[in-house]
MARNU-877871 format. One record per residue (C-alpha): x, y, z; chain. Coordinates in Angstrom, 1 decimal. Example, Ala and Ser with C-alpha at 12.3 -4.5 7.8 and 13.67 -1.06 7.14 Angstrom:
+--------+--------+--------+-------+
!      u !      v !      w ! kette !
+--------+--------+--------+-------+
!   12.3 !   -4.5 !    7.8 !     A !
!   13.7 !   -1.1 !    7.1 !     A !
+--------+--------+--------+-------+
//
This chain:
+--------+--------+--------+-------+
!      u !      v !      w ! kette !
+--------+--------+--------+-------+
!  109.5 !   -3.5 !   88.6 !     A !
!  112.2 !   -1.3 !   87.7 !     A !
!  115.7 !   -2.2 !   88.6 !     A !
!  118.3 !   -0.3 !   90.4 !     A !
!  121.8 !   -0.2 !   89.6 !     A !
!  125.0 !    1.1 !   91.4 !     A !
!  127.8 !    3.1 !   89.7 !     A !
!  130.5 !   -0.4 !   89.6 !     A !
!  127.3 !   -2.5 !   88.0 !     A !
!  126.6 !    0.0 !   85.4 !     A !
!  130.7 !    0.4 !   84.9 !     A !
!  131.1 !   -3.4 !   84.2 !     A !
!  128.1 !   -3.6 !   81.9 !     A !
!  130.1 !   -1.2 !   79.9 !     A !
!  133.4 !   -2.9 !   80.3 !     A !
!  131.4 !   -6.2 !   79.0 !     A !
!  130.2 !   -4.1 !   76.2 !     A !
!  133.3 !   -2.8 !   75.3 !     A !
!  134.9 !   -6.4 !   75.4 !     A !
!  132.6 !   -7.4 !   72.4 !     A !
!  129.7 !   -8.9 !   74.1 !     A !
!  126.4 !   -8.6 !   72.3 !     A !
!  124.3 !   -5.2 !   73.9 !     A !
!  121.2 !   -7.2 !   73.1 !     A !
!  122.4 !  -10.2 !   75.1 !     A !
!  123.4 !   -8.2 !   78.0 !     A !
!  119.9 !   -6.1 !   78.2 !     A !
!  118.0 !   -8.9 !   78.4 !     A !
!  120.5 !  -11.3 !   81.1 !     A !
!  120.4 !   -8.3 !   83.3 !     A !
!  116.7 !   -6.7 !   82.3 !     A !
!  117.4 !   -3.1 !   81.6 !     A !
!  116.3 !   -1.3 !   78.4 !     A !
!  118.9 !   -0.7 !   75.5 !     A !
!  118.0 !    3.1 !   76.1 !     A !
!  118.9 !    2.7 !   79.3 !     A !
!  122.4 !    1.4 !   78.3 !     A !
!  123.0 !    3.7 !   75.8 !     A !
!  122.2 !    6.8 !   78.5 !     A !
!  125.0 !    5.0 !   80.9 !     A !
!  127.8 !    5.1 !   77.9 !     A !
!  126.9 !    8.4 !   77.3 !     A !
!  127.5 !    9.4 !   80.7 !     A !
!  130.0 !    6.9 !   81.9 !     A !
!  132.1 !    6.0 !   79.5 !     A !
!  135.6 !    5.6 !   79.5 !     A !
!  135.5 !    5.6 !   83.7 !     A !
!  136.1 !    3.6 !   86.1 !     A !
!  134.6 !    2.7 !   89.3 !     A !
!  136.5 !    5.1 !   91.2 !     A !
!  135.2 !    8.2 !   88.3 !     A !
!  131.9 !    7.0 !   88.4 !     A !
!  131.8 !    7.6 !   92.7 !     A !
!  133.3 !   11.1 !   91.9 !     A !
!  131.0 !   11.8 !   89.4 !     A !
!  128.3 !   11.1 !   92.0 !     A !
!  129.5 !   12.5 !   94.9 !     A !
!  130.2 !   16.2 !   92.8 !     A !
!  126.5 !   15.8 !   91.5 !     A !
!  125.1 !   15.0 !   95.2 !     A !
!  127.3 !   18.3 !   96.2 !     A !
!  126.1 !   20.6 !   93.8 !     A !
!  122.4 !   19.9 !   94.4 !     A !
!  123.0 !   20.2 !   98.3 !     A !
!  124.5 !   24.1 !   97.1 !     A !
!  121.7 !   24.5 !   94.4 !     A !
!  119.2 !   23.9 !   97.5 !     A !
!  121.1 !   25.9 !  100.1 !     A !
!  121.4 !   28.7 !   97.5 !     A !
!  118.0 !   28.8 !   97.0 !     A !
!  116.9 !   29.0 !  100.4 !     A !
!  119.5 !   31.7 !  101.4 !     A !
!  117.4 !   33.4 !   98.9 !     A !
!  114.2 !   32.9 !  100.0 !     A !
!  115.0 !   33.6 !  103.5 !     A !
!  116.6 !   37.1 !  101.8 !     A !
!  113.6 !   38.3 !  100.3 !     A !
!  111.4 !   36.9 !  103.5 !     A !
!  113.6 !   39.2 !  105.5 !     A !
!  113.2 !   41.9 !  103.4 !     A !
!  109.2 !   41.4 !  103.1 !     A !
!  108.8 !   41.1 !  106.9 !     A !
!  111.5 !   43.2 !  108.7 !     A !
!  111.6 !   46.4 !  107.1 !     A !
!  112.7 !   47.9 !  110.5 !     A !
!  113.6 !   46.6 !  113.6 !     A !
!  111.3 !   43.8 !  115.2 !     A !
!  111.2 !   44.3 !  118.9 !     A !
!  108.0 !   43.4 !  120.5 !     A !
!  106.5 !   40.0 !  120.2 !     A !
!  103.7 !   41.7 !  118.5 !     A !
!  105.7 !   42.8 !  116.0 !     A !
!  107.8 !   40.0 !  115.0 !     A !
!  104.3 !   37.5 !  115.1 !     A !
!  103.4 !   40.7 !  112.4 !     A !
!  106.6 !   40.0 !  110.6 !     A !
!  106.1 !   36.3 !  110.6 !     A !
!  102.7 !   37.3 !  108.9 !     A !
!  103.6 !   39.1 !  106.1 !     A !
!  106.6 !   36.5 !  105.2 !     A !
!  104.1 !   34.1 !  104.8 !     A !
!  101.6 !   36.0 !  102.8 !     A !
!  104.4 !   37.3 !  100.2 !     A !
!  106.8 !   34.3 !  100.3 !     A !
!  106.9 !   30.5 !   99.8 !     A !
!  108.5 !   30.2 !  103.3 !     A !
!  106.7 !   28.1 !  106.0 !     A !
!  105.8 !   29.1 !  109.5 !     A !
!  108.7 !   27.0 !  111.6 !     A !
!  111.7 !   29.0 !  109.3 !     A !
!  109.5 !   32.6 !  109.5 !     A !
!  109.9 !   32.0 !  113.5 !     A !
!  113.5 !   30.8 !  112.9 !     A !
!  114.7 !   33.7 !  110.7 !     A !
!  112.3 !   36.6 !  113.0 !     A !
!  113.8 !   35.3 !  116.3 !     A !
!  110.2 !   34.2 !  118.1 !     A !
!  109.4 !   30.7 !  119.1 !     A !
!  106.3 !   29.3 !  117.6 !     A !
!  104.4 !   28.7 !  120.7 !     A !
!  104.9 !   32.7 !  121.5 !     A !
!  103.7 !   33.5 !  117.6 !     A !
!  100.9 !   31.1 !  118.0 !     A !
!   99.3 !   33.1 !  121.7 !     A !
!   96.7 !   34.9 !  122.0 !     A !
!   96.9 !   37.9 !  124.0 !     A !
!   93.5 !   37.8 !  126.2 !     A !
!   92.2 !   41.3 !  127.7 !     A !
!   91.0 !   40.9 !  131.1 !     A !
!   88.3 !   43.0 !  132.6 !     A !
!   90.1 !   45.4 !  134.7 !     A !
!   92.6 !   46.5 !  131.9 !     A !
!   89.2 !   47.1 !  129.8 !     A !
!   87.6 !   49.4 !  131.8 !     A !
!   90.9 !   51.1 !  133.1 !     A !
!   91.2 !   51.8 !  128.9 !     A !
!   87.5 !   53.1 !  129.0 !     A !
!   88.2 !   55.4 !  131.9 !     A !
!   91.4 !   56.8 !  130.6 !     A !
!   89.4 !   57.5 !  127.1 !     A !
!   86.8 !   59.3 !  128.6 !     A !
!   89.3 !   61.0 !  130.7 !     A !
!   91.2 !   62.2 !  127.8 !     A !
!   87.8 !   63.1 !  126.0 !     A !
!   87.5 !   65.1 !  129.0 !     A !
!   90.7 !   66.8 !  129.1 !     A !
!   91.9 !   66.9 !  125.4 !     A !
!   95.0 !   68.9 !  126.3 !     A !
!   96.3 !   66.5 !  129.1 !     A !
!   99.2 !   64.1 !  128.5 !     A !
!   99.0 !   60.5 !  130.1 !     A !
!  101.3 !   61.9 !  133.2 !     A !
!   98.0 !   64.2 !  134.3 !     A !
!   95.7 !   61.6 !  133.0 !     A !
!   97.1 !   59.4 !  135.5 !     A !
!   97.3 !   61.5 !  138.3 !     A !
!   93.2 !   62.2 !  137.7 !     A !
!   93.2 !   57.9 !  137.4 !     A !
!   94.6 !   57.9 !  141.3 !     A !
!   92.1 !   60.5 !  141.9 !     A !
!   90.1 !   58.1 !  141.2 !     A !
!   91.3 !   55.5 !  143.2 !     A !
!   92.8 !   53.8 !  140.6 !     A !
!   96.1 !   52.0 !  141.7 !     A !
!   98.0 !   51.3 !  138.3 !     A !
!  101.1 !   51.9 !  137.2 !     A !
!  102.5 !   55.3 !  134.8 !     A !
!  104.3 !   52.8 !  132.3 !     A !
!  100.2 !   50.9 !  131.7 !     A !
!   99.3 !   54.1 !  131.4 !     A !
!  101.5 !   55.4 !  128.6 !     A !
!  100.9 !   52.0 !  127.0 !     A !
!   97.4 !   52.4 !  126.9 !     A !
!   97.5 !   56.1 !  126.3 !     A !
!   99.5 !   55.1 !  122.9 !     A !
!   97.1 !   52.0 !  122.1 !     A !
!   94.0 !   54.2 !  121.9 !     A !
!   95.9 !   56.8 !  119.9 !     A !
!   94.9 !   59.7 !  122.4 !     A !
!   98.3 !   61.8 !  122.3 !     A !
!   98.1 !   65.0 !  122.0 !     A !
!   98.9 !   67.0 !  119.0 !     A !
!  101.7 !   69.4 !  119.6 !     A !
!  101.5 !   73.1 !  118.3 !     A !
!  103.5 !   74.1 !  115.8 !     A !
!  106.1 !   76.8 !  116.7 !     A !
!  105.8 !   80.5 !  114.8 !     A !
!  109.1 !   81.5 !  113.3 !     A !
!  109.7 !   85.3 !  113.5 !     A !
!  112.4 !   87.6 !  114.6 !     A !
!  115.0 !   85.7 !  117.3 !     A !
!  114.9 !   87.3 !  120.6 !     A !
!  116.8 !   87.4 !  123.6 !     A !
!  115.3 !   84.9 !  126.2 !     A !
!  115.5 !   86.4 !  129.9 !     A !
!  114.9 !   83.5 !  132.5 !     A !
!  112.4 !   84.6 !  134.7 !     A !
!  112.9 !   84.4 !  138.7 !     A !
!  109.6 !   82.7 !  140.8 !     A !
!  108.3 !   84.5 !  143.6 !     A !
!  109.0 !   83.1 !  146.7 !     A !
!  105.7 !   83.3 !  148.3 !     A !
!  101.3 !   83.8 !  146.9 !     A !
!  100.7 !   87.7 !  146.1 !     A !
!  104.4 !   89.0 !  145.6 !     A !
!  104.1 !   89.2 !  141.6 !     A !
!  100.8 !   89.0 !  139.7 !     A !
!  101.1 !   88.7 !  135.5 !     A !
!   98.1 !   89.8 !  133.6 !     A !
!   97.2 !   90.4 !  130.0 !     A !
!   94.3 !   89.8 !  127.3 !     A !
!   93.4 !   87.0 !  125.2 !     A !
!   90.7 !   88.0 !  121.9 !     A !
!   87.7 !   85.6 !  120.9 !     A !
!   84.5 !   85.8 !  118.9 !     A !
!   80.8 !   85.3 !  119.7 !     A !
!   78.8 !   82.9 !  116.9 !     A !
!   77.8 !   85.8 !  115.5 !     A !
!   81.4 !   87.6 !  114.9 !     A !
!   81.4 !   90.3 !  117.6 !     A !
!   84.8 !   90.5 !  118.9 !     A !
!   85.0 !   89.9 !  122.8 !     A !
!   88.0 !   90.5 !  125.5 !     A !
!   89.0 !   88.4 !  128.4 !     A !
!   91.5 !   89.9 !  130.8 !     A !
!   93.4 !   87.1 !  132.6 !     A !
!   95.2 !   87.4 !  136.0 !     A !
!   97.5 !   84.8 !  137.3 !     A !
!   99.8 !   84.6 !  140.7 !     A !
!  103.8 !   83.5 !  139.1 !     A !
!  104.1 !   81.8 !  142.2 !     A !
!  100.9 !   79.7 !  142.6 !     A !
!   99.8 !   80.0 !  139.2 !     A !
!   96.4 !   80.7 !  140.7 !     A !
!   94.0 !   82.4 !  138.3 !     A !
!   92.9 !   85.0 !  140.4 !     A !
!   90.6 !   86.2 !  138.0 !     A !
!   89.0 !   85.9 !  134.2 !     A !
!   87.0 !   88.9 !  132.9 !     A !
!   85.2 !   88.7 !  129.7 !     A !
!   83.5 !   91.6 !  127.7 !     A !
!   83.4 !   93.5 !  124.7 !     A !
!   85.8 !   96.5 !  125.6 !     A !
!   87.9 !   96.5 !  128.5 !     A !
!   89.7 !   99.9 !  129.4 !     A !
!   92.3 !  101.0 !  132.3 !     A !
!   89.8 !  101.6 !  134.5 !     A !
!   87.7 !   98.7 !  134.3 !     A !
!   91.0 !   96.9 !  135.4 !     A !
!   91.7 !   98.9 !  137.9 !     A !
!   88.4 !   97.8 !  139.5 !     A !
!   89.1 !   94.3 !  138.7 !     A !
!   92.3 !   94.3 !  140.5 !     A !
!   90.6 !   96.6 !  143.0 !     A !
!   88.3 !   93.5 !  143.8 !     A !
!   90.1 !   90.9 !  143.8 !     A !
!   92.5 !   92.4 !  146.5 !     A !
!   89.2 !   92.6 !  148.9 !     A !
!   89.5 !   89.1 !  148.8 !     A !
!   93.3 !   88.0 !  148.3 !     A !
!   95.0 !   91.6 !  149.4 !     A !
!   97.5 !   93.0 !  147.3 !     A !
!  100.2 !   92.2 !  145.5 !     A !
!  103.3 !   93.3 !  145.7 !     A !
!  104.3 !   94.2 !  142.2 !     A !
!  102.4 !   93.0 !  138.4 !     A !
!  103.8 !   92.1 !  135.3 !     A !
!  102.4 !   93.4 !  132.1 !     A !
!  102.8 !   94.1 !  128.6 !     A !
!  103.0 !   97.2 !  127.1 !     A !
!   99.1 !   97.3 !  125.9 !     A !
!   97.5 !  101.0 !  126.4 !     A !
!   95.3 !   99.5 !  129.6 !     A !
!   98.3 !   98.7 !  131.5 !     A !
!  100.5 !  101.8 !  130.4 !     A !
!   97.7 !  104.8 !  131.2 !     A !
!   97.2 !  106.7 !  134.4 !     A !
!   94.6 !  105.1 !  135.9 !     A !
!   96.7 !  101.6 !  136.4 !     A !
!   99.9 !  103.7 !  137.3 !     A !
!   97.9 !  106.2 !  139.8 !     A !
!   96.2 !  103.4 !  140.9 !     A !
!   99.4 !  101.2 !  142.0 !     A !
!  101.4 !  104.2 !  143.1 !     A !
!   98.8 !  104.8 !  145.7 !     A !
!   98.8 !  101.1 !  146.8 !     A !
!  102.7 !  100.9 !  146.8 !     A !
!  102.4 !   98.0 !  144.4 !     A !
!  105.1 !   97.9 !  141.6 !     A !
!  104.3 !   97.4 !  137.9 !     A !
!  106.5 !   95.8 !  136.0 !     A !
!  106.4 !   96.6 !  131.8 !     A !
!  108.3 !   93.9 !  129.6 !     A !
!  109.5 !   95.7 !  126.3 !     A !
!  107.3 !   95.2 !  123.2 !     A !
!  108.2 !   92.4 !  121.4 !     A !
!  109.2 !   90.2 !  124.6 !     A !
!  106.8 !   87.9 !  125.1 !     A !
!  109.3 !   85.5 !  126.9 !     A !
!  109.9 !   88.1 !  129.9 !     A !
!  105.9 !   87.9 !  130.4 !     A !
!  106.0 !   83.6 !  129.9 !     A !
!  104.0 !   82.8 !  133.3 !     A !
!  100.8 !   84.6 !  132.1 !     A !
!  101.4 !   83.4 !  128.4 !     A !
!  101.6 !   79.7 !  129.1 !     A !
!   98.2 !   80.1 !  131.3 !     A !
!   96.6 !   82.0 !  128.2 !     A !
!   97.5 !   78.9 !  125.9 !     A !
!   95.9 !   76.2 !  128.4 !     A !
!   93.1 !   78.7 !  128.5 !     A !
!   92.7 !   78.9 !  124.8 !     A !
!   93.2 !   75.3 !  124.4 !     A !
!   91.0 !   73.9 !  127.1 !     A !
!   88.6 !   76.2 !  126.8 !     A !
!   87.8 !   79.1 !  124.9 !     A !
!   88.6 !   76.9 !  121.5 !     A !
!   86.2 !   74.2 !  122.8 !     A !
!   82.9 !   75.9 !  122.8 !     A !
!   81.0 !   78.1 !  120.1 !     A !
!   79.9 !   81.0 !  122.3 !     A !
!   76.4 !   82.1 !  121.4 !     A !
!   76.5 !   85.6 !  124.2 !     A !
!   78.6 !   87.1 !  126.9 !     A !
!   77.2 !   85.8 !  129.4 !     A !
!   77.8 !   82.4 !  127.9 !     A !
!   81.3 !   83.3 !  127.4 !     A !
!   81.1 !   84.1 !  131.4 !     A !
!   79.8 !   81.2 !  132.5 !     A !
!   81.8 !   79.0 !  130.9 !     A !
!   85.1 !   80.6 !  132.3 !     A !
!   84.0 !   80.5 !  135.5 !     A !
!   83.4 !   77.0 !  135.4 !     A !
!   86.7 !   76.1 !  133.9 !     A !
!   88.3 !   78.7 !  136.4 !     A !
!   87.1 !   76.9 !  139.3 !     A !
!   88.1 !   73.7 !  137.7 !     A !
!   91.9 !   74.8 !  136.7 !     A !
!   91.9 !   75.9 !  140.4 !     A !
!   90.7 !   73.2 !  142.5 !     A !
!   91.1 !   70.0 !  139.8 !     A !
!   93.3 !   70.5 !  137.1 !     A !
!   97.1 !   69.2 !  138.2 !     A !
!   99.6 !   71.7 !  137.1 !     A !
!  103.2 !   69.4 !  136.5 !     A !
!  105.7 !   72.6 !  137.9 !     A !
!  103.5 !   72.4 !  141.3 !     A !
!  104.6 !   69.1 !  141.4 !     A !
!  101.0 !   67.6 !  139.9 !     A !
!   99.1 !   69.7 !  142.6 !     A !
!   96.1 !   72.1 !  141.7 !     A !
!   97.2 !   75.4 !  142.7 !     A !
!   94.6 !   75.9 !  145.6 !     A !
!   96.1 !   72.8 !  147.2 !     A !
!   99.4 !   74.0 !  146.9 !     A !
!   98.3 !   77.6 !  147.8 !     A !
!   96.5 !   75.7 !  151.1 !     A !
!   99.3 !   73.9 !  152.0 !     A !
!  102.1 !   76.7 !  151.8 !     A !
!  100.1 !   78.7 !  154.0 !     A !
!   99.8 !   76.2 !  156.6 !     A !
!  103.6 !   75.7 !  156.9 !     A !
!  103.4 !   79.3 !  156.8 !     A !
!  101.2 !   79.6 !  160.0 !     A !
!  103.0 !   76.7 !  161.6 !     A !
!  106.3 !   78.4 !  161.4 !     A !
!  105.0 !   81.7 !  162.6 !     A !
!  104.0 !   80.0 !  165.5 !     A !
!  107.3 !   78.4 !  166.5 !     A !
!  108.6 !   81.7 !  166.0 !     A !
!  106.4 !   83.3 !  168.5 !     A !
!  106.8 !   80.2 !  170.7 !     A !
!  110.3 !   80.6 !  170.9 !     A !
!  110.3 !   84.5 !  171.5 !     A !
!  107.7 !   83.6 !  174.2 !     A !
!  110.4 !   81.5 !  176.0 !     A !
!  113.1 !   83.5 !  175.5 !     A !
!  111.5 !   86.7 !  176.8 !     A !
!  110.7 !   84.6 !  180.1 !     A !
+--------+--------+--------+-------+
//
């Protein structure tokens, strides 16, 4: 077996050598090799004791350095591999731990360590139940449904439902399926002048109208003349054809007021249907004012224009018309829908007949006080 000697053994060997006793003689008394002694009075000569526990103590020091040196370095470059941004969620950082392990030498307890997660939290295993399943099932065929809905309208049509969950799942789950919708990118042109528009206080006092253009399959150009209530936003009516002129909407407004009466004024553009004598003879006759924005202005007609976007986008840009009666059929079905279904956020996520329903009936209740209290008053 190998022997071990200290620092002061190996010292007084040398001392004895030094005196002039035979190296021979003293490798084999103590049983070490002559190598062996000739490796100690190359390293240790000409110290003493007290040199020799230096020595040893600066060599023990340095290798302690050399180690924490090297892993200060490893754990640099692990952080580097594994954080490249900030780590906040559990998922990320058990992702972080991950890739230090797959690029680096580091183990698993120091990844946890440098990351900030404990090893029991990297080592769960998140388990779906079955509610949050099909609540993510729902909400996909909801958004399949509705491709130009947010998660705030998706979850009010989730408590339609009956579905009692929080906005905040919602949003989560919304992200996790990747359902967010794409937002359109602005036009740059010539900077005009916005003019804030003022909301009717009450259904029928302004009406906005205009035209949106779409193809049939077979490239014939079609027209649909849109009518909206700025303070419902109501679509009072959607009329699709190949040519609309001044007097067809005359008897499209005509019609409508059978059913809703008149309005009180309507905001156009400056298109040659809205601006011949039909439309003005027509409204001069029923005391109804029009209201032109200037060309160029689209922002002074914005009520109409945000309801011809939804209508483009949830609609007319999700089928491939074949005729005009297809074209027909398929806005009055999304008509009725954006009506009675579809939660419009500045009505405070109620469809516009509901809000239209509901302002009329406070409407009829204060009447009646009114005429209650003249009733007493006059007795």
């Amino acid at each position: 077996m190998k022997k071990h000697f200290t620092e002061e053994q190996i010292i007084g060997f040398l001392k004895q050598a030094e005196a002039g006793g035979p190296v021979k003689e003293l490798c084999r008394q103590h049983g070490f090799s002559d190598a062996s002694f000739y490796n100690w009075r190359a390293k240790f000569g000409g110290m003493d004791v007290s040199d020799a526990k230096r020595l040893k103590e600066l060599e023990t020091e340095n290798a302690r350095l050399k180690r924490l040196l090297a892993e200060a370095i490893l754990d640099a470059e692990a952080l580097k591999v594994g954080l490249g941004g900030k780590a906040l969620t559990p998922q990320q950082k058990r992702e972080a731990v991950q890739r230090m392990r797959e690029m680096t030498s580091i183990s698993e307890r120091r990844a946890c360590r440098l990351v900030g997660v404990s090893r029991s939290v990297h080592a769960y295993q998140a388990k779906t139940s079955d509610h949050i399943t099909l609540l993510k099932d729902r909400l996909i065929e909801l958004a399949h449904e509705r491709r130009r809905f947010g998660y705030r309208r998706l979850h009010i049509l989730l408590r339609r439902d009956g579905v009692r969950v929080n906005h905040k799942r919602v949003y989560r789950l919304y992200r996790e399926a990747g359902l967010m919708v794409k937002h359109r990118r602005r036009r740059h042109g010539v900077a005009v002048e916005r003019e804030p528009l003022e909301r009717p206080g009450k259904p029928n006092a302004v009406w906005s109208m205009d035209f949106v253009s779409d193809a049939l399959a077979n490239g014939r150009r079609i027209k649909v003349l849109t009518i909206a209530d700025d303070f419902s936003k109501e679509c009072i009516d959607l009329v699709a054809d190949y040519g609309i002129s001044g007097h067809y909407v005359v008897r499209v407004l005509e019609q409508a007021a059978r059913f809703r009466g008149y309005p009180a004024a309507i905001r156009t553009d400056q298109g040659p249907e809205f601006t011949g004598n039909a439309l003005d003879q027509w409204a001069s006759v029923r005391g109804i004012t029009l209201k032109l924005t200037p060309p160029g202005k689209p922002t002074q007609n914005a009520y109409i224009e945000s309801f011809n976007g939804r209508l483009r986008d949830e609609c007319l840009n999700e089928h491939w018309f074949m005729s005009l009666s297809h074209v027909r059929a398929e806005l009055a079905v999304w008509r009725k829908d954006y009506n009675e279904a579809r939660p419009h956020s500045s009505l405070n996520y109620q469809t516009p007949a509901a809000f239209t329903a509901g302002f009329r009936t406070g409407e009829q209740a204060e009447l009646e006080q009114k005429q209650e209290f003249l009733t007493d008053f006059t007795k």
